[in-house]
VOPATI-205066 format. One line per 5 residues: for each residue x, z, y of N, C-alpha, C. Coordinates in Angstrom, 1 decimal, padded with zeros to 4 digits. Atoms other than C-alpha are relative to their C-alpha. Example, Ala and Ser with C-alpha at 12.3 -4.5 7.8 and 13.67 -1.06 7.14 Angstrom:
000.9/000.0/-001.2/012.3/007.8/-004.5/000.9/000.0/001.2 | -000.9/000.0/-001.1/013.7/007.1/-001.1/-000.8/000.8/001.1
end
This chain:
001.1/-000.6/000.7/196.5/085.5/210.0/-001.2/000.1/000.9 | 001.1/000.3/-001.2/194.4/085.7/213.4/-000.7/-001.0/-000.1 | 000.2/001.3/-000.1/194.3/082.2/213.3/-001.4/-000.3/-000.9 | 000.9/000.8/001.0/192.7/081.7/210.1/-001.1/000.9/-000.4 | 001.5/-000.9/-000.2/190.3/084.8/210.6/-000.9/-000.4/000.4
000.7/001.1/-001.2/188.8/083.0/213.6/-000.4/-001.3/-000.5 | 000.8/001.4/000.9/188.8/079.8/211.9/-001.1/000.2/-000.6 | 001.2/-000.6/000.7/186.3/081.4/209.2/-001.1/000.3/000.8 | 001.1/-000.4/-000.6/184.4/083.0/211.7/-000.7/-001.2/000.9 | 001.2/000.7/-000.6/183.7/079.9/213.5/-001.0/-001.2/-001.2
000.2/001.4/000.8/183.4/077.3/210.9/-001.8/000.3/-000.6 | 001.4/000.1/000.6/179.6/076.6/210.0/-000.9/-000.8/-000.6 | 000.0/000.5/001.1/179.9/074.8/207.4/-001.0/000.4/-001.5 | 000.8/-001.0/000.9/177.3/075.9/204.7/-001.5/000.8/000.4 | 000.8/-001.4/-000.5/175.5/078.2/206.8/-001.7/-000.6/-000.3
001.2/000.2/000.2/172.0/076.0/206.5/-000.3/000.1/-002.0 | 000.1/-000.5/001.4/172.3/076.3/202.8/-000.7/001.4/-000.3 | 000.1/-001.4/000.6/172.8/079.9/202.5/-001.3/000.7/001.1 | 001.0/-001.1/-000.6/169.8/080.7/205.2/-000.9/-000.4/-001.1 | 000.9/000.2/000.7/167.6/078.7/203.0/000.1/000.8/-001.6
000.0/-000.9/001.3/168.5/080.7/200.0/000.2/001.0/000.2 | 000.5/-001.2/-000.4/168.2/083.6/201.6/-001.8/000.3/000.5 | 001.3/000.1/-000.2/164.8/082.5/203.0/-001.2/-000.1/-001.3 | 000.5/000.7/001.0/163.6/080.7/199.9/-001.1/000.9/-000.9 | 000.9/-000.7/000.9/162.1/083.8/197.9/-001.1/000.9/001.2
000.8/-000.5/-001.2/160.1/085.1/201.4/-001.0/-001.4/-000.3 | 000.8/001.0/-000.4/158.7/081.3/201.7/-000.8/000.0/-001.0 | 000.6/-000.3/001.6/157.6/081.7/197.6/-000.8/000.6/000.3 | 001.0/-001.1/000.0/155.8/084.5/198.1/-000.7/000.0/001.4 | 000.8/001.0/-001.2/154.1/083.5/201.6/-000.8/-001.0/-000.8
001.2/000.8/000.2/152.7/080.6/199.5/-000.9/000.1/-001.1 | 000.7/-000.9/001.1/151.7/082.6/196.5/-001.2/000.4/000.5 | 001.0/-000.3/-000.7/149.9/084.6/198.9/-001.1/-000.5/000.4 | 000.7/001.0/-000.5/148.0/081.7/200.4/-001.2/-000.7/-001.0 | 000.5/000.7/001.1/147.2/080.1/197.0/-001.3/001.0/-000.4
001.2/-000.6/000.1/145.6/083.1/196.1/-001.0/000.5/000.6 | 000.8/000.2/-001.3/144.2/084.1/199.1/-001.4/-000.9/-000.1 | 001.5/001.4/-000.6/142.0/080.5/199.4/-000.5/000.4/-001.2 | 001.2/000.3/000.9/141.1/080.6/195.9/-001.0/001.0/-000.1 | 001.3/-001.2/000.3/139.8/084.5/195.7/-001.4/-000.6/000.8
001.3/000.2/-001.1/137.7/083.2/198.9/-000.7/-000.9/-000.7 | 001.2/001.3/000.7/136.2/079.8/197.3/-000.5/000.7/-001.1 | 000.9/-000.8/001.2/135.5/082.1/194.1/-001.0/000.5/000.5 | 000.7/-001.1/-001.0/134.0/084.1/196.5/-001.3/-000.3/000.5 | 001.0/000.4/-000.9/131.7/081.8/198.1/-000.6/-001.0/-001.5
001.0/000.8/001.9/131.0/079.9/194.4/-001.3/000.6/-000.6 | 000.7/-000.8/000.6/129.6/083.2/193.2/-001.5/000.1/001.0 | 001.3/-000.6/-000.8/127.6/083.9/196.2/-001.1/-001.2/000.0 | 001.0/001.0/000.1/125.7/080.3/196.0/-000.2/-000.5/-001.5 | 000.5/000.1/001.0/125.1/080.7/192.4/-000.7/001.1/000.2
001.4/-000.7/000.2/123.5/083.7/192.9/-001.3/-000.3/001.0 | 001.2/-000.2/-001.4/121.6/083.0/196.1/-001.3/-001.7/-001.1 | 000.0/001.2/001.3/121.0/079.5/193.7/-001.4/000.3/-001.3 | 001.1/-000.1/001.0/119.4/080.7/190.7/-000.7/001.0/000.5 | 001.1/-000.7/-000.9/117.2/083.6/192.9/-000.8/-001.6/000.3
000.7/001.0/-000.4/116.0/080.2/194.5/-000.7/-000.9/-001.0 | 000.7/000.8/001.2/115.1/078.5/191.4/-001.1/000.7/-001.0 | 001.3/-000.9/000.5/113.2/081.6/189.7/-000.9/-000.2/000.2 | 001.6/000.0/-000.8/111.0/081.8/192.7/-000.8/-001.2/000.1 | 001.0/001.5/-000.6/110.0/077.9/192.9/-001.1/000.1/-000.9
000.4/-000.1/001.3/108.4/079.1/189.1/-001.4/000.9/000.4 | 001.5/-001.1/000.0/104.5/080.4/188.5/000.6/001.1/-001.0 | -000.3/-000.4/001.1/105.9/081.5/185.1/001.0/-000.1/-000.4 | -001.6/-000.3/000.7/109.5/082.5/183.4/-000.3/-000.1/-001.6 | 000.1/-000.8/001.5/110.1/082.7/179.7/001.4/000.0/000.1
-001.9/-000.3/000.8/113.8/083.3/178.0/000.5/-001.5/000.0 | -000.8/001.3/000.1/114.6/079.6/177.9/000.5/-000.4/001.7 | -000.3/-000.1/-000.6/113.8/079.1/181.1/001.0/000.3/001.1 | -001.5/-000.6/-000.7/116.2/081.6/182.6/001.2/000.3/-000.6 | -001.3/000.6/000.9/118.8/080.7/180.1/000.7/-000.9/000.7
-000.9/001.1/-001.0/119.0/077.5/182.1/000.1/000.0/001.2 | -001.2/-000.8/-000.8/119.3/079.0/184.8/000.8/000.5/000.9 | -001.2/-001.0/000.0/121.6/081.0/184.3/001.5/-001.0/-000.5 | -000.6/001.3/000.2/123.6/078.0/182.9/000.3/-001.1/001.1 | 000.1/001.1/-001.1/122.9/075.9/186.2/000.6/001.2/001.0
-000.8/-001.3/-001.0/124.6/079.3/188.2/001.3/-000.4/-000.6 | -001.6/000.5/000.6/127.7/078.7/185.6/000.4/-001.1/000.3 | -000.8/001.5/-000.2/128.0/075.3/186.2/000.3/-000.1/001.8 | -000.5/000.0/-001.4/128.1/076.0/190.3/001.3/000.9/000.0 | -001.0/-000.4/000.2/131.2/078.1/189.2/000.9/-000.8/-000.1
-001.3/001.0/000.0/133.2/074.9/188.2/001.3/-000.7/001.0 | -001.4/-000.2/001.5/136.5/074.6/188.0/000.5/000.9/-000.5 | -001.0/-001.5/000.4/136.9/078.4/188.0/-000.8/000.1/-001.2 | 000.1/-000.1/001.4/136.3/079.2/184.3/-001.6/001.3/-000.1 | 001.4/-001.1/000.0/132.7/081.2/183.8/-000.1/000.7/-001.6
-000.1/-001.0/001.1/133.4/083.1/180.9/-000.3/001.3/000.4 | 000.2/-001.5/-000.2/133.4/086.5/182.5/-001.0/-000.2/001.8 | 000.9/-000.2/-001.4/130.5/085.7/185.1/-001.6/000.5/-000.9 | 001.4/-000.4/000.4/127.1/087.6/184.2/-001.1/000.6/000.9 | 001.2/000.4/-000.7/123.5/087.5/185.8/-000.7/000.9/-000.5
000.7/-000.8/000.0/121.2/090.1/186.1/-001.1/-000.6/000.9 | 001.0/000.5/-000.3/117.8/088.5/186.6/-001.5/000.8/000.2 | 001.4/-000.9/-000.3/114.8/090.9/188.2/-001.4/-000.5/000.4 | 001.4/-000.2/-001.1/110.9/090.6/189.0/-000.2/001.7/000.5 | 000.5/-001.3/-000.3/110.2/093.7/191.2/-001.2/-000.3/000.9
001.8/000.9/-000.8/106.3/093.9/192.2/000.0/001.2/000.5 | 000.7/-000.7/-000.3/104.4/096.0/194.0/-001.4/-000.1/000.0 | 001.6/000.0/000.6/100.6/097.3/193.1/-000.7/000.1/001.4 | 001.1/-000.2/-001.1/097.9/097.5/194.7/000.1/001.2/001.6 | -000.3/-001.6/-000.1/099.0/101.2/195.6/001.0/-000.3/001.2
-001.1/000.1/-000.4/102.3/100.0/196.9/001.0/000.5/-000.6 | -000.9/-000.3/001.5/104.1/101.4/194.0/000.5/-001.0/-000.5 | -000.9/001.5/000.2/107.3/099.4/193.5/000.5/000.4/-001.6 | -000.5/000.2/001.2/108.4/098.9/189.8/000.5/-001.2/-000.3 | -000.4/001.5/000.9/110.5/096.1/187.8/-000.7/000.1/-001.0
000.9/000.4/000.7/108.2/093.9/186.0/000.1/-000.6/-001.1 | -001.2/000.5/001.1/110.8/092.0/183.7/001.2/000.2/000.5 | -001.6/000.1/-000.6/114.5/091.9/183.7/000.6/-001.4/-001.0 | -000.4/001.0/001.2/116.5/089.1/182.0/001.7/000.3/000.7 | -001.5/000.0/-000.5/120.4/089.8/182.1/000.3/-001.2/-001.4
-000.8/001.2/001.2/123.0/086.8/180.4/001.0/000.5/000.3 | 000.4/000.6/000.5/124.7/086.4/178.9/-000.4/000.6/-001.4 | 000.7/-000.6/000.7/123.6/089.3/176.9/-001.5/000.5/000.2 | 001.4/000.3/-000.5/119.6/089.4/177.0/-000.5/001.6/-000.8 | 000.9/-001.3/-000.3/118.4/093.1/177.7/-001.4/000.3/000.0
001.1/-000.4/-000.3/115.1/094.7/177.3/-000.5/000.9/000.6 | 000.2/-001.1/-001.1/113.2/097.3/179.7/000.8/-001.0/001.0 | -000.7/000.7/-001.2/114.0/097.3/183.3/001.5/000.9/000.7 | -001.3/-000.5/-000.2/116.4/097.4/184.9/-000.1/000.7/001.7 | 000.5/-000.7/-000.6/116.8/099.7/188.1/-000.1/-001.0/001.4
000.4/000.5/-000.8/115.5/099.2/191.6/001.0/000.0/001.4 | -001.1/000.3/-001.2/117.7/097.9/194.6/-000.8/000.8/001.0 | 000.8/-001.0/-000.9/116.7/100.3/197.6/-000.7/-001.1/001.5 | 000.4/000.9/-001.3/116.4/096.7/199.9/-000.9/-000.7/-000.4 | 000.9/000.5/000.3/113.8/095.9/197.8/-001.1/000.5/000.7
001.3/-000.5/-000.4/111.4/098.0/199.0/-000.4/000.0/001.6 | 000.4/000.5/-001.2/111.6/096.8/202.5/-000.7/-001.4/000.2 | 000.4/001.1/000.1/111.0/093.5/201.4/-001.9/-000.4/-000.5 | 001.4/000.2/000.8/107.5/093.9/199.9/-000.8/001.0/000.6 | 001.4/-000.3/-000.8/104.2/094.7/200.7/-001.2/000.1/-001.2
001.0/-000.8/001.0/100.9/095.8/198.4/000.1/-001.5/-000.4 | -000.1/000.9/000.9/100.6/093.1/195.6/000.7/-000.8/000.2 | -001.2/000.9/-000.4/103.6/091.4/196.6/000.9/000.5/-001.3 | -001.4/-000.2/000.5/107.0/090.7/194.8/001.3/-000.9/000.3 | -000.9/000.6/-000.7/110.1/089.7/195.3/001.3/-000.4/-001.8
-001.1/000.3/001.2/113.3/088.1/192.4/001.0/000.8/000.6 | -001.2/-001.0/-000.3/116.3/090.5/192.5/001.1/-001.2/-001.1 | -000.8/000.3/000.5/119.5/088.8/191.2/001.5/000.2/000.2 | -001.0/-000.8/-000.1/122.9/090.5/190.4/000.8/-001.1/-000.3 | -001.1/000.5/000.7/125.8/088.5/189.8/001.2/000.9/000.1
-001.3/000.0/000.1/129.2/089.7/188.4/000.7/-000.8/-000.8 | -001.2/000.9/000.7/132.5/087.9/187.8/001.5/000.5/000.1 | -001.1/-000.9/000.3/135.4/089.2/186.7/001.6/-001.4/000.6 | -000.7/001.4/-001.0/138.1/086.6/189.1/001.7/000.5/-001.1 | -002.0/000.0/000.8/142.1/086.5/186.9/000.4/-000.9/001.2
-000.7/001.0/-000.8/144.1/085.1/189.6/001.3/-000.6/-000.4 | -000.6/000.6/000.9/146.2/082.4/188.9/001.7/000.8/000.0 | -001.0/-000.6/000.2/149.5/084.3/189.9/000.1/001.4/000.0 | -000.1/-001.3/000.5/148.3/087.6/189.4/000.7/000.9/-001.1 | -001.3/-000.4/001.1/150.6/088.2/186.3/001.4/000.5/000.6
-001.3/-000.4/-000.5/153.4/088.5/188.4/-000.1/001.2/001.2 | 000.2/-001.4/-001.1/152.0/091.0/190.9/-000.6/001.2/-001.1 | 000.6/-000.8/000.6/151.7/094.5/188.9/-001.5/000.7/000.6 | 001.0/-000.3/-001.0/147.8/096.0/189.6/-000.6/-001.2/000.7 | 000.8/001.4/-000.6/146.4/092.4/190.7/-000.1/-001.4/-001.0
000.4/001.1/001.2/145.7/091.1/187.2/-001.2/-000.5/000.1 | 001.4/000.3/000.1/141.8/090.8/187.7/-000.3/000.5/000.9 | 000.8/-001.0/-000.4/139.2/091.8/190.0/-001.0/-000.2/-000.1 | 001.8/000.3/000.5/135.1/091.8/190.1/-000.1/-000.2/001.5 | 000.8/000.3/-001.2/133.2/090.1/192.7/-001.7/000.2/-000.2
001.3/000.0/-000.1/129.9/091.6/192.7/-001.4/-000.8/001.6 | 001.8/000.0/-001.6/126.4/089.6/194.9/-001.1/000.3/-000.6 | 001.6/-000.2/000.4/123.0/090.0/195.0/-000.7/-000.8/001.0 | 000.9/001.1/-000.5/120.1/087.5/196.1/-001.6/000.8/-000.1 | 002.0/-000.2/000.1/116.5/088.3/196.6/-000.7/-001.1/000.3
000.6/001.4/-000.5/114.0/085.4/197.1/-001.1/000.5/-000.3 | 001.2/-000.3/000.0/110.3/085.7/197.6/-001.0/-001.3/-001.2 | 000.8/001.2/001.0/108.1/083.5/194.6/-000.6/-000.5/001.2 | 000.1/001.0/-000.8/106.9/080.6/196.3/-001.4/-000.4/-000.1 | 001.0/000.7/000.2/104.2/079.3/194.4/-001.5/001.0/-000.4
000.7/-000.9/000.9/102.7/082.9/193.2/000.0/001.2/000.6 | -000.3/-001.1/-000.6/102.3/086.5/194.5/001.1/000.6/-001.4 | -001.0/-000.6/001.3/104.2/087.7/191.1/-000.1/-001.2/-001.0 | -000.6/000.9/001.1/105.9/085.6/188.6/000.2/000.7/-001.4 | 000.3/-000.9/001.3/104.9/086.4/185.3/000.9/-000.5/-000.9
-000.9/000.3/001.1/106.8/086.5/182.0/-000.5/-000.5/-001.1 | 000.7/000.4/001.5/105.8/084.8/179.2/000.8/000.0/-001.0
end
């Protein structure tokens, strides 16, 4: 009975099998991790050069209307592709300053539901500007579903909130028509 105890204990037969399927659901989840990992980050960096993006396209403008910053706000969605832009929305600011130095928003244009009044004032705005100066404020949020988040409880969705400022280009303030 010695014999064939010893035998068992040496024989190592198997043994690469059973580490890998002992390993196998560690390595899973290691590359789950990874998957979503890179992609939060590329969402991550999508969002931020759509916002920085359409800020830069505002300001090249003497004048805005509602079409204009429709498209956009459309040309921000399409730098989101392949990740799905349904739950990405754009908060589009002019904030001026008077004569006075008295900072106020001058228009606002949010998508993809289109708000009237303004909207409030970022506090790094007012470092940015100077008497009849202004500056574009632009908010983006995007609500990210990750693709294996269903299986993690509490990591079904999260929000990636940026923001852009850009100085008008062609104009001391960018009017609304």
């Amino acid at each position: 009975m010695n014999n064939y105890l010893l035998s068992l204990w040496r024989n190592r037969q198997g043994m690469a099998i059973t580490e890998f399927a002992l390993l196998l659901p560690i390595l899973i989840l290691i590359w789950g991790g990874i998957v979503e990992l890179s992609t939060a980050h590329f969402v991550g960096r999508k969002v931020a050069l759509a916002t920085q993006s359409v800020a830069d396209l505002v300001a090249q403008e003497r004048s805005v209307t509602t079409a204009l910053l429709d498209n956009n706000v459309r040309a921000g969605a399409a730098i989101l592709f392949p990740y799905p832009a349904n739950t990405l929305s754009f908060q589009i600011q002019s904030i001026v300053s008077d004569g006075n130095g008295k900072i106020k928003s001058d228009w606002l244009h949010t998508a993809p539901i289109t708000s009237q009044g303004s909207g409030s004032i970022p506090p790094e705005a007012r470092n940015l500007l100077t008497k009849n100066d202004s500056t574009i404020y632009v908010k983006v949020d995007y609500r990210h579903t990750p693709v294996l988040g269903s299986l993690i409880p509490g990591f079904e969705n999260f929000s990636i909130t940026e923001e852009a400022f850009a100085k008008p280009r062609r104009t001391n303030i960018i009017q609304r028509n």
